[in-house]
N, C-alpha and C positions, 0 to 999 in steps of 0.2 A: 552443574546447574548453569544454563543459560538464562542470560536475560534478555528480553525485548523491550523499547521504548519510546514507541512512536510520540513524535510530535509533527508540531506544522498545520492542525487543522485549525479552523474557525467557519468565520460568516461570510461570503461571498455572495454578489449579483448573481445572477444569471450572465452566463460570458467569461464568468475571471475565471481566475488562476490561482491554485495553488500549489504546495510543495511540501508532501509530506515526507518525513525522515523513520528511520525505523533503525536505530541505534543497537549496536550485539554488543555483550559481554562476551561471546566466543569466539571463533575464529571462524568470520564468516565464511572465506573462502571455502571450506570445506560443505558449504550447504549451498541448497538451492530456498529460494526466497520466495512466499507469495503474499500478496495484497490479497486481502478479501474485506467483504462491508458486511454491514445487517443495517436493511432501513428497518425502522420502527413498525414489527407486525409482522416482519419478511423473515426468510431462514438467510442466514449467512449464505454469499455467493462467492464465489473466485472473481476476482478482479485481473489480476496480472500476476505472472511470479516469470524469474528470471532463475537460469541454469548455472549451476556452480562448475561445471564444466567446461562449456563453451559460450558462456554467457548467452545462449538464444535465448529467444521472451515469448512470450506468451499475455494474450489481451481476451477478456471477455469482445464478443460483439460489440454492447453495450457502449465500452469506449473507446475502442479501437478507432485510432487515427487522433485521439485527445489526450489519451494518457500516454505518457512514457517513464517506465522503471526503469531505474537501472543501480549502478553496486558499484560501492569506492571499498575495497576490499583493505586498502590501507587504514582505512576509517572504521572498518568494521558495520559499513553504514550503507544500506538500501536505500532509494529514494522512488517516488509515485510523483512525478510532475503531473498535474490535471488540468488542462484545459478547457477554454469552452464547456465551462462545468453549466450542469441544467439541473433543475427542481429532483430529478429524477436518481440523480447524486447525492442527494443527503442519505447520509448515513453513519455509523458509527465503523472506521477504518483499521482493519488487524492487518499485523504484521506477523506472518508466520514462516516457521524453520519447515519445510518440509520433509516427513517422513519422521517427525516427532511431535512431542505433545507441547512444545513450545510456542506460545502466543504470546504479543506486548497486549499492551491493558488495553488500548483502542484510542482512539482520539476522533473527535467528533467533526465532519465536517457538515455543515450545512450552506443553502444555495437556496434563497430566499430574496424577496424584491423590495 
């Protein structure tokens, strides 16, 4: 049994920054990683998820050039740095094992004035 455990959201302007974490009980290295959201009303989207391989990334359109993921394999630990975050970004933030039925609980970020 895996676990997942994101933290790092909250309440942001319009413009800021935040950093969210996505913490394993497993041995990440062996997985590849992906961020995905659900705003309020919407289905879950893919956000970003990074290669257990070669570490390539992958970005929705959406934030591509604002978000950067990436993976401390020592740490067991994914992170989602967001930028230039907009109204359009609130949402509730999963951290998922790829190619399992593994999800953290979610954490909320919201982008409000």
């Amino acid at each position: 049994q895996v676990q997942l455990v994101e933290s790092g959201g909250g309440s942001v302007q319009p413009g800021g920054s935040l950093r969210l974490s996505c913490a394993t009980s497993g041995r990440l290295h062996v997985y590849s990683i992906g961020w995905f959201r659900q705003a309020p009303g919407k289905e879950r989207e893919a956000v970003s998820c990074i290669s257990s391989s070669d570490g390539k990334t992958w970005y929705a359109d959406s934030v591509k050039g604002r978000f950067t993921i990436s993976r401390d394999n020592a740490k067991n630990t994914v992170y989602l740095q967001m930028n230039s975050l907009i109204f359009e970004d609130t949402a509730v933030y999963y951290c998922h094992l790829e190619g399992t039925d593994y999800w953290g609980q979610g954490t909320q970020v919201t982008v409000s004035s």
